[in-house]
C-alpha positions in Angstrom: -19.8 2.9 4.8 -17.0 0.6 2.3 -16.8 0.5 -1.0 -19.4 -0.8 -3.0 -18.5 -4.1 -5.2 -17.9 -2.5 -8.0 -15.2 0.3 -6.6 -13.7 -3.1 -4.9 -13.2 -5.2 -7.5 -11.5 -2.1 -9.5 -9.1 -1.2 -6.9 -8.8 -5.0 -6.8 -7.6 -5.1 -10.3 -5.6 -1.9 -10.1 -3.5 -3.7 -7.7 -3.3 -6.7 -9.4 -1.6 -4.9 -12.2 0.5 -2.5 -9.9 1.9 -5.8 -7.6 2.7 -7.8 -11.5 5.1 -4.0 -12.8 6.5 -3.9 -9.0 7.4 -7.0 -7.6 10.6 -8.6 -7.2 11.4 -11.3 -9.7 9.8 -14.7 -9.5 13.2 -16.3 -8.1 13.3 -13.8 -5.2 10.0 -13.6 -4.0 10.3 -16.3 -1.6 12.4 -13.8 0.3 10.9 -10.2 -0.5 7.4 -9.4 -2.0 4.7 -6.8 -1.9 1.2 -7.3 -1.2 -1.6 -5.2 -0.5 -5.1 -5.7 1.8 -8.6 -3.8 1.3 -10.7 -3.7 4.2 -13.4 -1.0 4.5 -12.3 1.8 3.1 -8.8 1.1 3.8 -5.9 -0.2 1.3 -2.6 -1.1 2.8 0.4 -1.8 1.0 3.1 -4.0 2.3 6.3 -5.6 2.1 6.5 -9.6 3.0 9.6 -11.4 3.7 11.2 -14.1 5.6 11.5 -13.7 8.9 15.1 -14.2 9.6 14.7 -16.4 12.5 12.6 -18.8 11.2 12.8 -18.4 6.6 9.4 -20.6 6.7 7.4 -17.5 8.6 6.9 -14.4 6.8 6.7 -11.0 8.1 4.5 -8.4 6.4 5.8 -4.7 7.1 3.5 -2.1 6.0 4.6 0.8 3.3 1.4 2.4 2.8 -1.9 3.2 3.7 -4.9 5.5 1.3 -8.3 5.8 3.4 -11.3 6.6 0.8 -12.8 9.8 2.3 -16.1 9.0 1.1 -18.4 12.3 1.7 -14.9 14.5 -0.2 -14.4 11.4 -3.0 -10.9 11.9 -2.1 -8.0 9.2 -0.6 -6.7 10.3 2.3 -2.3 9.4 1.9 -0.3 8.3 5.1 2.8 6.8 6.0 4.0 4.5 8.9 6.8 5.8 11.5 9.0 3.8 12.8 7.3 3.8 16.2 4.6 2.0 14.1 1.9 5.0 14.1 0.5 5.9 11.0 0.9 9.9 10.2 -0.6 11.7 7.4 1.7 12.3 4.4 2.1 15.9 4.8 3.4 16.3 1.0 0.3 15.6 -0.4 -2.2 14.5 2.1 -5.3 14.0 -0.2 -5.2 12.4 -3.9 -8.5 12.0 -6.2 -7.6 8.7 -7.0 -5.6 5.3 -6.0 -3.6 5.6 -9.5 -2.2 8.9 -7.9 -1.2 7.0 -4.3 0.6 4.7 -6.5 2.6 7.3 -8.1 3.4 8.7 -5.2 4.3 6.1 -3.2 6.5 5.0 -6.7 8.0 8.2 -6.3 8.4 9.1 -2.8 10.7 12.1 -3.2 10.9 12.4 0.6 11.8 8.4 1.1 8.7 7.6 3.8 7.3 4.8 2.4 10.3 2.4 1.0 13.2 4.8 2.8 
């Protein structure tokens, strides 16, 4: 089951104001940004820049992914590996809410979601 309209267009404002306190200045973004996508239940967070081959293409590189555990009201944390599978954040693998994912993925002691 997603979100209903109303949780989506609060996470979509919560991001909106995390992307404007954490992006790169205006001058660099055409070479490194962040961006996010909600689908379903899913938000990913991710890194876009230039692909070094061709600087007109842009490469998005995921940092971060919180699934909404619906029945528990609870996001579930992971991280991507470099082999590209996505593994549960074993630090914390459950927050109450996306304002906590976003201080832990600001925080990162353990360096697995910006290294």
């Amino acid at each position: 089951m997603a979100l209903s309209e109303f949780e989506q267009a609060r996470i979509e404002r919560l991001m909106r104001d995390y992307l404007e306190r954490h992006r790169p200045p205006p001058h660099l973004r055409d070479q490194v940004d962040l961006g996010y996508r909600l689908k379903d239940q899913t938000l990913d967070l991710f890194e876009i820049r230039a692909d070094w081959q061709d600087p007109k293409r842009r490469l998005e590189t995921p940092v971060a992914r919180a699934r909404y555990v619906k029945s528990r009201g609870r996001w579930r944390v992971y991280w991507r590996r470099s082999n590209g599978r996505w593994e549960t954040y074993e630090p914390m693998p459950e927050v109450d809410n996306l304002e906590a994912f976003l201080a832990l993925v600001k925080d990162d002691p353990y360096g697995c979601f910006f290294g």
